[in-house]
N, C-alpha and C positions, 0 to 999 in steps of 0.2 A: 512215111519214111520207116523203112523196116533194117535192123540190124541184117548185113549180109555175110559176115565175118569178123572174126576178130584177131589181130596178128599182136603177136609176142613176140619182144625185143630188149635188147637195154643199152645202157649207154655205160660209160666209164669216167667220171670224174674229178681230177685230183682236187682235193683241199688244199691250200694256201700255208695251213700249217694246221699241225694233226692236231683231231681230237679229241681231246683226255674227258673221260668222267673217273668216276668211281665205279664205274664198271665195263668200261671198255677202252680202246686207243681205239683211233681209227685213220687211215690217211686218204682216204678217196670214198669220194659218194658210186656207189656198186646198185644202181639205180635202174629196174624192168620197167619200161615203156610199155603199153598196150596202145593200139591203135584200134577202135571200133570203126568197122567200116560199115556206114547203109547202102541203101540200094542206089540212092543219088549220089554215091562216091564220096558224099561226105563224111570225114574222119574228125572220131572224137578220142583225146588222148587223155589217159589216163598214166600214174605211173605208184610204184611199189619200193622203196627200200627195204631191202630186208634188215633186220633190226630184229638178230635173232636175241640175244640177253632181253630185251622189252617184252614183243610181241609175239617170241618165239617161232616166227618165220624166218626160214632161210632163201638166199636165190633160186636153189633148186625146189624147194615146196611152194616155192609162190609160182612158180610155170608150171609145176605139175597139178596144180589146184585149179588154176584158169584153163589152163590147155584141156583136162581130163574132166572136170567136174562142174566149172561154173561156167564157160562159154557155150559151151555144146546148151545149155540149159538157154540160152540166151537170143544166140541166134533166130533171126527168123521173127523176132519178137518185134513190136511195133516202138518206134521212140517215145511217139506220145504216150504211150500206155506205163510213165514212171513207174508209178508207184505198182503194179504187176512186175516191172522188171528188178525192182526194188526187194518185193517179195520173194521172188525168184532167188536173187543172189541169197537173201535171206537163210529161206532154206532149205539151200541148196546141200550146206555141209557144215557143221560146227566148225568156230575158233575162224584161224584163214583167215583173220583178219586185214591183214595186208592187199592180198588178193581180192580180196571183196571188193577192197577200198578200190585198187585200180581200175577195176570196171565200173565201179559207181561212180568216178570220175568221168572216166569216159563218156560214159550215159549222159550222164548231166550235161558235159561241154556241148554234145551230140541235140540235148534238147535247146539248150540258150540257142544253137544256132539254125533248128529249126522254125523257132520262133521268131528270130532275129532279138534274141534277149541277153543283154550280160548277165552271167551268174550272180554278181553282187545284188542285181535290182528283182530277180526272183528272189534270194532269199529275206528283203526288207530292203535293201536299197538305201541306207543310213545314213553312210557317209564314203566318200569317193578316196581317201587319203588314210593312211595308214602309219605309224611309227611303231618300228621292232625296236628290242634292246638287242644286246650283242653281247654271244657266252663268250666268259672267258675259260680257257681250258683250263684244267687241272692240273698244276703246275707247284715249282718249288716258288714261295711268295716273291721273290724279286723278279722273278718271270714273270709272274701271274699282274704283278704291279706294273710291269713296264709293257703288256697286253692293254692293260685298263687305260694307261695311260696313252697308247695310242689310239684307243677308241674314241676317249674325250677329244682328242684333238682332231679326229676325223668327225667332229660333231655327233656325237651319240651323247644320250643326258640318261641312261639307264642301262646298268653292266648287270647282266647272269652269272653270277661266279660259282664254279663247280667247284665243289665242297665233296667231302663223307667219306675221306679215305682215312684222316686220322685229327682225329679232335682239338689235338696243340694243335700242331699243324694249321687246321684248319681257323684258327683262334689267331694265329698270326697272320693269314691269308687276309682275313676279313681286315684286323686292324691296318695292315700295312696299307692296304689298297685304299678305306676307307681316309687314312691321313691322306695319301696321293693324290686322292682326286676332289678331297673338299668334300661340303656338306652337301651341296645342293645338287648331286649325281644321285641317283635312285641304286640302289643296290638291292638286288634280289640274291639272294643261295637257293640253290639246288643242290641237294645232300645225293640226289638218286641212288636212295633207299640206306645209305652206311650207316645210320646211327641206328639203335635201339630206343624205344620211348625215353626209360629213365635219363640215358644220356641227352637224346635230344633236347629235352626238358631242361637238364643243367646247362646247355651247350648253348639253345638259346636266350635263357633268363642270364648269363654272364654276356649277350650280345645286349641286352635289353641295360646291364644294369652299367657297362661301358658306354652308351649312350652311342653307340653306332646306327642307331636308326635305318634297323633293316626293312626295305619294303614288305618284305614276305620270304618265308620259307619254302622250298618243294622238295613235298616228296623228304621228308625226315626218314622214316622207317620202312619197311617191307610192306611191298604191294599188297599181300596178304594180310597185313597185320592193321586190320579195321579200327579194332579196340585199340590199338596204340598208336595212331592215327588221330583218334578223339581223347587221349587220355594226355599228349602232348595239346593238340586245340583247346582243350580244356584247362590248360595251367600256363598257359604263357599269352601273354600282349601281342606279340608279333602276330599277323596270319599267317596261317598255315595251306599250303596248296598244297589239293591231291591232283599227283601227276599219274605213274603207274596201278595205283589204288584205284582212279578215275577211268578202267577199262572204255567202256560200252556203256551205253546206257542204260542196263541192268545194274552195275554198280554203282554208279554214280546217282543212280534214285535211292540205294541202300545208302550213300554215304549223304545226303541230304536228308532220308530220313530220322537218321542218329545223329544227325549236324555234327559229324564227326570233321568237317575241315571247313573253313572260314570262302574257298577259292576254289575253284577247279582249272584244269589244264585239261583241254581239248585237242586232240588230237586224230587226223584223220585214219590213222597207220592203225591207232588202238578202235575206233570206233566203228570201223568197216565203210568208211566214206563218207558222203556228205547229208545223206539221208536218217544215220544213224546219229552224225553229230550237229545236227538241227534238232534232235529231240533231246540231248545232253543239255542246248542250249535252252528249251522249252522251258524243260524240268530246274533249271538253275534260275532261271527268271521268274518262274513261280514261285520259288523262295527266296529267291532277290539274294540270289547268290552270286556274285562277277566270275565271271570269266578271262580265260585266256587262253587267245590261240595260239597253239603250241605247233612246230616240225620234228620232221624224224633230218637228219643229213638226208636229202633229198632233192631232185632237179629242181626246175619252176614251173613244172608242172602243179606237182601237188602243193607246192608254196603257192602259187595265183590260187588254186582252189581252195585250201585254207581261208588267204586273203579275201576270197570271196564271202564267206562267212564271217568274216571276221569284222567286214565293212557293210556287212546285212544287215549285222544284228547288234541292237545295240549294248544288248547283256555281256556283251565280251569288249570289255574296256581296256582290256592288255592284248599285247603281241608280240610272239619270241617268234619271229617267221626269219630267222639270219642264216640261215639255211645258204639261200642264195648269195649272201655275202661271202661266206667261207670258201665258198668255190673259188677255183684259179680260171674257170673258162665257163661260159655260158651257152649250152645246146640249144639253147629254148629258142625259135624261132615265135615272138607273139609275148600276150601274156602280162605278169603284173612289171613294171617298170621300178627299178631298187636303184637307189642314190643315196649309200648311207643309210643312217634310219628310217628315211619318207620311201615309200611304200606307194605307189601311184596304180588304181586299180582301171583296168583296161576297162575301155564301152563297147567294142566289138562284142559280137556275138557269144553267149558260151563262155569258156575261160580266154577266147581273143588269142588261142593259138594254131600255126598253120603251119608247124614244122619243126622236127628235133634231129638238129643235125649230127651225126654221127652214130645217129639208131641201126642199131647192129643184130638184123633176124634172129629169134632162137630156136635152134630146131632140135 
């Protein structure tokens, strides 16, 4: 089975209600489809958010990166021969992250179904079932409280609450929410990247000495900023997740080797696909560090392929895959099955997808 083309597309999908972090709004997932096509007309799909503030990709540099530089490289090339095609995207072009990822999706769906193999049971085949938490946006606290609290009641038992745009603020956020919903809901913060170390420090030992019992922190401080990164890890109880810090698996061996964070967040958009975040997951279980899979706002394309790994391996014991929940419509023809928090991973072939409807050529 030899790659015989590869077609660029995307689809358009509104969100439910927008989403705030500490560093962007957003109201619809703006989502590039790639379709790998072989010579037996088999189609493996692949897809790309652009997530320009994260990964520094836009819509238009992820088609002009596939279309110009990493397809042409690609075609012609044999499916079974992974890891050669793997190499290839590799290094084909620095950074591109995005774009990599969506033909590394592809590739892979393209080999499970040469095979007759689901994605999940190539990568370990661990467990079949899945449970996400569910972010709450960034909001003023009685919004953010009355979000949380509809989560609980649609059965979710773990809220992501976006944090790091202003420290009271955010000090009211936690407690408000934390009274609403009771002890026994898991509550994680995601700061993406607003505090500085020293704050973070005081921001979360005032969570510690309130007895709010945060599961974990992400992403306190700036991507770049390693040593502050481990200099909060290093002074607080809480764990500490590196989200944006946790690029590629070049970083992520730096941030395990300075055990500068307690957690890692994996992500396919930062890692360059599935190939690049199987070896994030290697490198963390050799130091028996947990994991979690992480999404970008993204179809179910690249949410089943996350969940694939996510249900591979047993080093990644969390999953923020709500991706799919936030949507108001579902393209995905196939694929992981979402009900709420449970997460059901497909046994067809590949990622078990056979159609995205409303896929819109790019030319």
């Amino acid at each position: 089975m030899k790659i015989r083309e590869v077609l660029i597309g995307k689809v358009s999908i509104p969100l439910k209600k927008p989403f705030k972090t500490a560093l962007r709004e957003v109201n619809s997932a703006e989502d590039i489809i790639v379709k790998v096509v072989a010579d037996s007309g088999e189609i493996g799909f692949g897809n790309a958010p652009p997530t320009a503030v994260i990964t520094g990709d836009s819509q238009a540099s992820i088609v002009a990166a596939i279309r110009e530089t990493l397809a042409p490289r690609i075609v012609g090339m044999d499916v079974e021969n992974l890891e050669g095609i793997m190499t290839t995207l590799d290094r084909a072009m620095l950074h591109n992250s995005s774009a990599k990822a969506a033909l590394d999706i592809a590739v892979h769906d393209l080999f499970g179904k040469r095979f007759g193999l689901p994605l999940y049971k190539f990568f370990g085949g661990f467990r079949t079932r899945l449970e996400t938490d569910l972010t709450i946006s960034l909001n003023a606290p009685e919004e953010m409280v009355r979000d949380a609290l509809e989560a609980i009641a649609e059965g979710y038992t773990a809220l992501k609450l976006k944090v790091g745009n202003d420290p009271m603020l955010d000090r009211q956020r936690v407690h408000a929410i934390r009274s609403a919903v009771g002890k026994d809901v898991k509550i994680r913060l995601d700061a993406n990247q607003g505090w500085n170390a020293k704050e973070a420090v005081r921001i979360i030992r005032g969570f510690e000495a309130d007895g709010l019992d945060i599961e974990l922190i992400e992403q306190p401080v700036k991507a770049h900023d390693v040593a502050g990164l481990k200099y909060v890890t290093d002074r607080v109880e809480t764990e500490i997740m590196a989200d944006e810090s946790a690029f590629g698996a070049f970083e992520v061996f730096e941030l395990l080797s300075l055990r500068a964070c307690d957690l890692i967040n994996i992500k396919l958009m930062k890692a360059g696909g599935l190939h690049n975040a199987i070896k994030i997951a290697h490198f963390a279980e050799t130091m028996d560090v947990g994991c979690m899979m992480g999404c970008m706002l993204e179809s179910k394309v690249g949410i089943t392929a996350a969940a694939s790994i996510a249900a591979g391996k047993r080093i990644v014991s969390r999953t923020d895959l709500d991706a799919a929940v936030l949507l108001a419509a579902d393209p995905v023809v196939g694929g992981v099955s979402v009900s709420g928090k449970e997460i059901l991973i497909p046994e067809a072939p590949g990622l078990g997808i056979s159609d995205v409807v409303g896929w819109e050529p790019v030319h």
